[in-house]
C-alpha positions in Angstrom: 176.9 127.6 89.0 175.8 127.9 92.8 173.2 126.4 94.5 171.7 129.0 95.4 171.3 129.7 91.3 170.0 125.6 90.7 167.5 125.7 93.8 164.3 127.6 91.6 164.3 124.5 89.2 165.1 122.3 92.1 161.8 123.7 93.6 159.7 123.1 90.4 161.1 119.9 89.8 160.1 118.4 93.1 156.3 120.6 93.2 156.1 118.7 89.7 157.2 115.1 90.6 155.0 115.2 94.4 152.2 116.1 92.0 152.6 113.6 90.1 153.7 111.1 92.3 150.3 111.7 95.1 147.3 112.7 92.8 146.4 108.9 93.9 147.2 106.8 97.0 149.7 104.4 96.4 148.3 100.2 96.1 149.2 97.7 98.3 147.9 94.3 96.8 149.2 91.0 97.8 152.3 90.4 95.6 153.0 86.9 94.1 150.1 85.2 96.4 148.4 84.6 92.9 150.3 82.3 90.0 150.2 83.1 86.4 146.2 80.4 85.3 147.3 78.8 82.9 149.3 76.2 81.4 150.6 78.6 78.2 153.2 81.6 77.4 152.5 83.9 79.8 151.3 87.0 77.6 148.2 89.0 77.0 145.4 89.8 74.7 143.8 92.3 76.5 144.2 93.9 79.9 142.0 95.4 82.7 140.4 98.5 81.9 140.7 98.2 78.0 137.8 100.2 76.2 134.9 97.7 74.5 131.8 98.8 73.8 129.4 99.4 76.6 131.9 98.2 79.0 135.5 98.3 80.7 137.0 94.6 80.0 137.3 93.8 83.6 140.2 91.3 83.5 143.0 90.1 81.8 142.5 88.4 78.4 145.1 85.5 79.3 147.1 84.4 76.1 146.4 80.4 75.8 149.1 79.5 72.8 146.2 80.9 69.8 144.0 77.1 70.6 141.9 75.6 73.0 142.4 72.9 75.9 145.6 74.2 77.6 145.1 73.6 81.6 143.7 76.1 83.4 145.1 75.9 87.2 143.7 77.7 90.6 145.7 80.2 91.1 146.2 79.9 94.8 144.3 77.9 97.4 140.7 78.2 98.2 137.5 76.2 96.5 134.9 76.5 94.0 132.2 78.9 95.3 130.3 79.7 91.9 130.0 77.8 88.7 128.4 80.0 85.7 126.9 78.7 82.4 125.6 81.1 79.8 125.3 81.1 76.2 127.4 84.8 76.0 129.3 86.3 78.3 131.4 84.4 80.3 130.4 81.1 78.4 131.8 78.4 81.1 133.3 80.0 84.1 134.7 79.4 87.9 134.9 81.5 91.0 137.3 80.4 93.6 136.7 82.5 97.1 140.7 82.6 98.9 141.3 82.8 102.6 143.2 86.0 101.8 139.6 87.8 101.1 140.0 87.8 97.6 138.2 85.7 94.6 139.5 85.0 91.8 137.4 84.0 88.3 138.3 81.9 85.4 136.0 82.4 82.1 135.1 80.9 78.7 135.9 77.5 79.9 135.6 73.9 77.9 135.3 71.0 80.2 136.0 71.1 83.8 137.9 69.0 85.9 136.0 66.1 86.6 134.5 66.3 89.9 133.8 69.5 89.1 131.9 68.4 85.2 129.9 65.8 88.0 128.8 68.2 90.2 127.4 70.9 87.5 125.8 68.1 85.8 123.8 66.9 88.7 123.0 70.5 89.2 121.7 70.8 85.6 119.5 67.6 85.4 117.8 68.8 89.0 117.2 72.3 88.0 116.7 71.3 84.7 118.6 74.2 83.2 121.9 73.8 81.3 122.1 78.2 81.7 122.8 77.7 85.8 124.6 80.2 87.9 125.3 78.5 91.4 126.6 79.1 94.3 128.8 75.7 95.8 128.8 75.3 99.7 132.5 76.2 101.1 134.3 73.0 101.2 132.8 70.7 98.6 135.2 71.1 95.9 138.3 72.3 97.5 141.2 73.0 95.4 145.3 74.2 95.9 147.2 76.3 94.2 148.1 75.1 90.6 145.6 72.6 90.6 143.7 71.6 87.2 140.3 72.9 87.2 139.4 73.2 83.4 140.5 73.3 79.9 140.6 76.7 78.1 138.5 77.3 75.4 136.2 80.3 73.7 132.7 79.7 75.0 130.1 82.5 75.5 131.6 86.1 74.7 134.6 85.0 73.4 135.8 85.8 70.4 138.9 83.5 70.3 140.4 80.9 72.5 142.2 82.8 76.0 141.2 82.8 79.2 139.1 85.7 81.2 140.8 85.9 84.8 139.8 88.3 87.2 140.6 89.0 90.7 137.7 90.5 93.4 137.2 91.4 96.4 135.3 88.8 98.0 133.0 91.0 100.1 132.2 93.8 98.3 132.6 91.5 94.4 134.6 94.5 93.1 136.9 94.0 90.3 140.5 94.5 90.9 143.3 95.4 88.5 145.3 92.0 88.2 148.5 93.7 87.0 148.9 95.0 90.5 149.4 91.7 92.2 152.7 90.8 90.6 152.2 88.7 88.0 155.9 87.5 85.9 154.6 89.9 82.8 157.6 92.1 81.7 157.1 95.7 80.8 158.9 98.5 80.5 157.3 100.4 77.7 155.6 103.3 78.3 151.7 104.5 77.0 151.5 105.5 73.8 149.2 108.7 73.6 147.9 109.3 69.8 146.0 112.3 69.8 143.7 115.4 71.8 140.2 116.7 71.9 139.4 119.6 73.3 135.6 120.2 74.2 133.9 123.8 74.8 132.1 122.7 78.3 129.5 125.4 78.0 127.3 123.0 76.0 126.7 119.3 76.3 129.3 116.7 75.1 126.9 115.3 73.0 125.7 118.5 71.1 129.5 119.5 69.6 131.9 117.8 68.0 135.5 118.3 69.9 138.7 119.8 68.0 141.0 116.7 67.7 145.3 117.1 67.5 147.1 115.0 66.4 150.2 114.7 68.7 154.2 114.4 68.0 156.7 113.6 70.9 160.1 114.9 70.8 162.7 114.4 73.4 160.1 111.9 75.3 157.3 114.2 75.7 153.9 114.7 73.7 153.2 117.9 71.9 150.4 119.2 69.9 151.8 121.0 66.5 153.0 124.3 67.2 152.7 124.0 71.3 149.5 125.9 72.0 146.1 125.8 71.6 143.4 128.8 70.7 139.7 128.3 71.5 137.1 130.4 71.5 135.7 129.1 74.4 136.1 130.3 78.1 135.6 126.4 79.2 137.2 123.7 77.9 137.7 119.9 78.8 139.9 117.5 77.2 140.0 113.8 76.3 142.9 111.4 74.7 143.5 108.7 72.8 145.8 106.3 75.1 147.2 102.8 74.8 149.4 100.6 76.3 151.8 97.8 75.4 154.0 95.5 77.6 157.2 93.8 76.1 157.1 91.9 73.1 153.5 92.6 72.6 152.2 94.7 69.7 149.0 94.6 71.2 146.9 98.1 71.9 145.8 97.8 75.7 144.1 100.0 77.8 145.8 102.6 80.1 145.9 102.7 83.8 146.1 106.4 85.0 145.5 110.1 83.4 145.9 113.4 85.5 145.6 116.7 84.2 147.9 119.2 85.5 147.5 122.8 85.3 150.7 124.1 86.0 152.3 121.5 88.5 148.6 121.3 90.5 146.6 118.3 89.6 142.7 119.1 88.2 141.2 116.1 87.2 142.1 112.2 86.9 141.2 108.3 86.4 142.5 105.3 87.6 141.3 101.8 86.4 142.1 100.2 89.6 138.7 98.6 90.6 135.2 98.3 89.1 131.9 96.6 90.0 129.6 94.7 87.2 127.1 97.4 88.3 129.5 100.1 87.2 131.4 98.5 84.1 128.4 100.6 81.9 129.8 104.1 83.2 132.5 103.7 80.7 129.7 105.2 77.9 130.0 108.3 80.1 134.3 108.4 80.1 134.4 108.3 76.5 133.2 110.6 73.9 130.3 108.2 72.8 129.2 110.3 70.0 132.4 110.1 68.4 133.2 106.8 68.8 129.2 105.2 67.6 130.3 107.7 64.6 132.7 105.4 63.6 136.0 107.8 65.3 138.4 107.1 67.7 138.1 106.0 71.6 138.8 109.3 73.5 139.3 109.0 77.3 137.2 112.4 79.5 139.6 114.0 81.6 136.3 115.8 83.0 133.8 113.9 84.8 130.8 114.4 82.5 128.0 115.9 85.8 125.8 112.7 85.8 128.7 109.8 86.0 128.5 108.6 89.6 131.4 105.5 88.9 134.6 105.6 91.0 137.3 105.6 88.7 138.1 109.6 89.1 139.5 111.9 91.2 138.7 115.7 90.8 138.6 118.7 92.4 135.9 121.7 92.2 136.4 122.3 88.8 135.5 118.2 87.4 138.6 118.6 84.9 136.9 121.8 83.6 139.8 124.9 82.6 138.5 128.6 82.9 140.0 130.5 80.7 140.5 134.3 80.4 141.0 136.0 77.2 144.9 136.4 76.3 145.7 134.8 79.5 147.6 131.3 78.3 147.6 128.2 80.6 150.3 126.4 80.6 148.8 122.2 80.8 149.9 118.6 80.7 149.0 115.6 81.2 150.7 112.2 82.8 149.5 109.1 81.1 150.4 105.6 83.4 150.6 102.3 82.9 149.9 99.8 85.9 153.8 98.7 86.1 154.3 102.6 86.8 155.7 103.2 83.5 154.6 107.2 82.7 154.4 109.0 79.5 153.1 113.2 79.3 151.8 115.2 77.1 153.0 118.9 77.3 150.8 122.4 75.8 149.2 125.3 76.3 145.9 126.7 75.5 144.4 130.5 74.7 140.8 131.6 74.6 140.6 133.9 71.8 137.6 136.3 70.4 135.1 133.9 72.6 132.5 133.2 70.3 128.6 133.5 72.3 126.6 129.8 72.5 124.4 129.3 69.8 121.1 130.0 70.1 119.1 126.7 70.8 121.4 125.9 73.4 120.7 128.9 75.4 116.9 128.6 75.5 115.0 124.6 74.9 111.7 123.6 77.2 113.1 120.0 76.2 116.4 120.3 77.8 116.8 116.9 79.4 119.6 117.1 82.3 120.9 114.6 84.5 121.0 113.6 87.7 117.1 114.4 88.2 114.4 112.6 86.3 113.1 114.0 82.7 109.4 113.3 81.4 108.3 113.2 77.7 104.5 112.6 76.8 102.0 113.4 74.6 99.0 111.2 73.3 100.8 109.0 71.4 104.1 108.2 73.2 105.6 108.6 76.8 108.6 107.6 78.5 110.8 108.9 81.4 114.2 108.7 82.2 115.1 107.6 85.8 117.7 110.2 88.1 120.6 108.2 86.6 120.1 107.9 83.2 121.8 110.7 81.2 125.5 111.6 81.7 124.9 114.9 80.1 122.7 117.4 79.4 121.2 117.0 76.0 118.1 118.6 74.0 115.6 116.0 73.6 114.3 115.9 69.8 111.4 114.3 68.8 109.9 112.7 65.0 106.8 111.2 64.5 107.4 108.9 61.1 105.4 106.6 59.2 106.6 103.0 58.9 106.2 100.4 56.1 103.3 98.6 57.1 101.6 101.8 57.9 102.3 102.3 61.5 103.7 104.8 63.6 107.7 105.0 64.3 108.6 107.3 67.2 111.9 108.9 66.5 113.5 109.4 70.2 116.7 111.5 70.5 119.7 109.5 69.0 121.6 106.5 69.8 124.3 108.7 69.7 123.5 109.7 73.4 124.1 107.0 75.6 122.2 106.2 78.8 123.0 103.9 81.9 120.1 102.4 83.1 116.8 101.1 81.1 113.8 104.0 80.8 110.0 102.1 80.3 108.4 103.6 76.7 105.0 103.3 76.3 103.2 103.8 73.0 99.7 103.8 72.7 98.4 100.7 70.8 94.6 99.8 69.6 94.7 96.0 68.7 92.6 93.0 68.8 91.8 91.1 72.2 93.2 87.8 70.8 96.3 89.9 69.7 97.4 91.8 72.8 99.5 88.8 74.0 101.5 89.0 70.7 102.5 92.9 70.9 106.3 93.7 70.7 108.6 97.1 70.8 111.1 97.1 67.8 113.9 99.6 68.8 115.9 100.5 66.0 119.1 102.8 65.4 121.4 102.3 62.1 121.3 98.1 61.1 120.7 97.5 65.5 117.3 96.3 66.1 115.8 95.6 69.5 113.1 93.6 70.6 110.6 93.5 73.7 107.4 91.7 74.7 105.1 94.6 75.2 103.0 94.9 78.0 99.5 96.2 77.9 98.2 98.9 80.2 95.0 100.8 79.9 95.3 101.6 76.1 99.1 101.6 76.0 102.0 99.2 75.7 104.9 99.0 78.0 108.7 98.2 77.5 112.0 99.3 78.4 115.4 99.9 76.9 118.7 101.0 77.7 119.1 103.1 74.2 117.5 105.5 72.4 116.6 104.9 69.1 113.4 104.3 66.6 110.2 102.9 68.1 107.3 101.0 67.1 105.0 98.4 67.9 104.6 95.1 66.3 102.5 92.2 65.7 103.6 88.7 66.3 102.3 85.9 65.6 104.9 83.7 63.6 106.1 81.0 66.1 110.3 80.0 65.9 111.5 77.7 63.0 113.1 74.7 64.1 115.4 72.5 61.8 117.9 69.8 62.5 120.7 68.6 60.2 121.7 66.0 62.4 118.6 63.9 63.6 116.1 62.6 61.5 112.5 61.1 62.2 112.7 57.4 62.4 116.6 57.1 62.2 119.7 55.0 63.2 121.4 57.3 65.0 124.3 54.9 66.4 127.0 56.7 64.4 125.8 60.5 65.7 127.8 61.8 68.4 125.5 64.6 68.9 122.2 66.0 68.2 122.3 69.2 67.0 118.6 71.9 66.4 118.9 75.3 65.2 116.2 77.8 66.6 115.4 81.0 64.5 112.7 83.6 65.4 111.6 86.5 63.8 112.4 88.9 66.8 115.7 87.2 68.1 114.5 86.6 71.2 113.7 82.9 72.9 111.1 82.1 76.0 112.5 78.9 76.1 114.2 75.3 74.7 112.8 72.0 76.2 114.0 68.5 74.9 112.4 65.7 76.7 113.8 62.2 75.9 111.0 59.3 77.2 109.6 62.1 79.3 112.7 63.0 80.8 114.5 66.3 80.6 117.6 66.2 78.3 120.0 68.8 78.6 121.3 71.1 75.1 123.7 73.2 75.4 123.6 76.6 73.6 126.6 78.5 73.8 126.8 81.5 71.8 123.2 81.5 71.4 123.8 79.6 68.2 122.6 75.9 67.8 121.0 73.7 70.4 123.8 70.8 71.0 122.9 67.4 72.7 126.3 65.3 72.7 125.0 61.6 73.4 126.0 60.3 77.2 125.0 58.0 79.6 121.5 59.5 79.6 120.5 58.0 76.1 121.1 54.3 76.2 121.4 51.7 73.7 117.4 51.2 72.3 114.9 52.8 70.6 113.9 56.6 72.3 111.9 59.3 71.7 112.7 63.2 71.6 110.3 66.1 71.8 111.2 69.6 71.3 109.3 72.4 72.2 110.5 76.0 71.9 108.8 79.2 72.4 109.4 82.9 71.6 109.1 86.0 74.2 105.3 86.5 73.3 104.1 82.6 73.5 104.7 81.7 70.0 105.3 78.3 70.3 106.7 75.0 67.8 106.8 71.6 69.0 108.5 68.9 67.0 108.9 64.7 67.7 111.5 62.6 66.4 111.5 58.7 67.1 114.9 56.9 67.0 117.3 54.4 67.6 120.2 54.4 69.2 
């Protein structure tokens, strides 16, 4: 054969690979500045960018031997510049700025080191708060690389022992991709890509429900059955499912990278490589939220749905969307990546066929809500707008007046199947009792979810805002929280306690407060999880007899006090 012959293939073979290879700009993260956070196997549970709901899991889920208390160490020199305390999220957690420009955190956290336990104590008892998040002047607790700083554990979020590790940007607190500073985690196995959708993008993602293929892969590339796929749409989108796994891990991570190819030229892409707090949300507009909140799969846009503003695409003109002209095929694929550059593609083609017109109602609403501007609903019994930001697609807005049990009003209000980014104020016009005003609450409910708000009166109508759509009503409430203790007893011995422990339960979920004075004096609980109210006895209940008064109140004012006398 000559080479004159091999040079066409040659050709395609290197259009194809510089595609590929320069869709997006190669990293250059610091590589081994960072050690591996804790004292266990190094392995994960879950990686940066995996799918949860309502957000991106922005770090790495490190593995900490399936128990708590392993040593957690700083993974290079710097000092503590944040301490966090919450009953969810990040439970107990640690920020540690780096001279490099770079921070790196350290969540769901049992004890800290010592000086460190001292210091957030202190900081506790004078803001008398054990939910604190505080910022620590540069210099005050200094630590080096592989220092002990805490013991593992499965506080706030968690839903087993790891630790949460993330690195950021110190300046900006963006969230960067930890696999791409060169952590010792071996992989060599390529995504796994399970199936396609394919969306007809003349009508809302939210208003159709896509054609899913399953996918087989022969000879190390993805195909749909039979090769190609017919639509009778002129505009279509896709979306996958994706995973990844490292070696000697069955576990289903998330991907790093997707591009669409048409031919060899790049259309549309994603990279997980860095994400704000103020962004994680703007996953609910890169998956196929209906689907999913239906119980299906997690598929992955390879469009940029018109009202997501978050950085993790690249596109050109077309946002990921194919024209298509009848009997015409295009010839696609698509190049799934992990973040150790291992790279696995998916190969078809796709026909539009006897193009079938949009149905009617899509074609003509007054009601058609659309993003990127702000959309008003009102009428004499209900109002609320969305802000400019809100929707990530268009969608018809649908509203149902119903009647409710008690013989008030529900307003039905779209679907929580169509998911928004920021909160939207409702207002719902209310005619109660002076004395009861104060006690008003928005239930927002959508399948077994329920939502509550204090309610805030305005000139005949009551105020609160969500982030969901969903059922609304107002409520009454005047049944304070219920307080109960199996631990602590009026008039006890309680030498043989080690701890004091209340549980708090309220009608609507939500809690004003928890205040526990001992002789006057401000005793901190702690309530991770959101579960029980937990006192273990220090140095701050002596020997003698003491007593203890509790006093909690709900979001509207509702409020039970309790006193115990004891000795300890």
């Amino acid at each position: 054969m000559s080479l004159r012959s091999i040079l066409p293939g040659l050709s395609l073979f290197f259009c194809i690979s510089t595609a590929f290879g320069q869709f997006f700009p190669e990293k250059h993260y610091p590589q081994n500045y960072f050690s591996w956070p804790v004292n266990a196997k190094i392995g994960l549970a879950a990686n940066f960018g995996e799918l949860r709901p309502n957000h991106f899991h922005m770090g790495l889920d490190c593995r900490t031997d399936q128990k708590e208390n392993c040593a957690v160490l700083a993974a290079a020199d710097g000092y503590i510049a944040k301490i966090k305390i919450e009953p969810f999220g990040f439970g107990r957690c640690l920020y540690i700025n780096h001279p490099n420009g770079f921070t790196t955190l350290y969540a769901h956290l049992n004890d800290f080191n010592p000086a460190i336990e001292k210091y957030i104590t202190d900081q506790q008892y004078k803001l008398q708060s054990w939910a604190v998040f505080i910022d620590v002047p540069a210099g005050v607790l200094k630590v080096s690389k592989g220092d002990f700083i805490a013991l593992s554990g499965n506080t706030g979020g968690s839903q087993g022992p790891h630790l949460h590790f993330e690195i950021r940007e110190t300046e900006s607190d963006k969230v960067l991709n930890p696999l791409l500073f060169g952590f010792p985690l071996q992989d060599n196995i390529s995504p796994d890509i399970l199936r396609l959708a394919v969306y007809d993008r003349r009508v809302s993602t939210y208003e159709q429900t896509p054609k899913i293929y399953s996918l087989r892969k022969t000879n190390g590339i993805y195909t749909v059955a039979g090769g190609k796929i017919v639509t009778n749409s002129n505009q279509v989108s896709f979306a996958i499912t994706a995973y990844d796994r490292y070696t000697g891990s069955t576990n289903q991570n998330g991907i790093y990278e997707a591009v669409l190819y048409d031919n060899v030229l790049p259309v549309e892409g994603f990279e997980i490589d860095h994400i704000g707090y103020d962004e994680t949300r703007y996953l609910n507009g890169h998956i196929d939220y209906k689907t999913r909140s239906n119980g299906g799969p997690w598929l992955q846009h390879l469009s940029k749905l018109p009202g997501y503003n978050n950085s993790i695409y690249k596109t050109t003109a077309s946002n990921g969307i194919i024209n298509l002209d009848t009997g015409i095929i295009k010839h696609l694929s698509i190049q799934v990546k992990d973040a150790n550059g291992n790279k696995s593609e998916l190969s078809f083609s796709v026909e539009a066929k006897n193009i079938q017109p949009i149905a009617e109602e899509f074609g003509k609403s007054p009601l058609l809500f659309k993003p990127g501007v702000i959309n008003i609903f009102d009428n004499n019994e209900v109002q609320f707008y969305l802000p400019e930001n809100a929707l990530y697609d268009y969608v018809h807005f649908r509203y149902t007046k119903l009647a409710g049990a008690s013989g008030n009003s529900i307003y039905q209000l779209l679907s929580g199947q169509v998911p928004l980014q920021t909160y939207f104020p409702v207002k719902i016009k209310g005619d109660f009792n002076t004395e009861d005003s104060s006690k008003i609450v928005m239930e927002r409910a959508y399948g077994s979810k329920k939502d509550y708000k204090k309610a805030v009166f305005e000139t005949g109508w009551y105020k609160a805002s969500f982030k969901e759509f969903g059922n609304f009503q107002l409520m009454i409430d005047k049944i304070p929280p219920v307080l109960s203790s199996r631990s602590l007893v009026n008039n006890m011995n309680a030498s043989g306690l080690k701890n004091i422990v209340f549980t708090v339960v309220d009608n609507t979920e939500e809690l004003n407060s928890f205040t526990a004075l001992l002789d006057g004096k401000w005793l901190r609980f702690s309530n991770d999880k959101g579960r029980n109210f937990i006192y273990r006895f220090d140095e701050h209940c002596t020997a003698g007899p003491h007593e203890l008064k509790i006093r909690v109140e709900d979001q509207v004012g509702n409020v039970t006090e309790r006193a115990y006398k004891f000795t300890r």
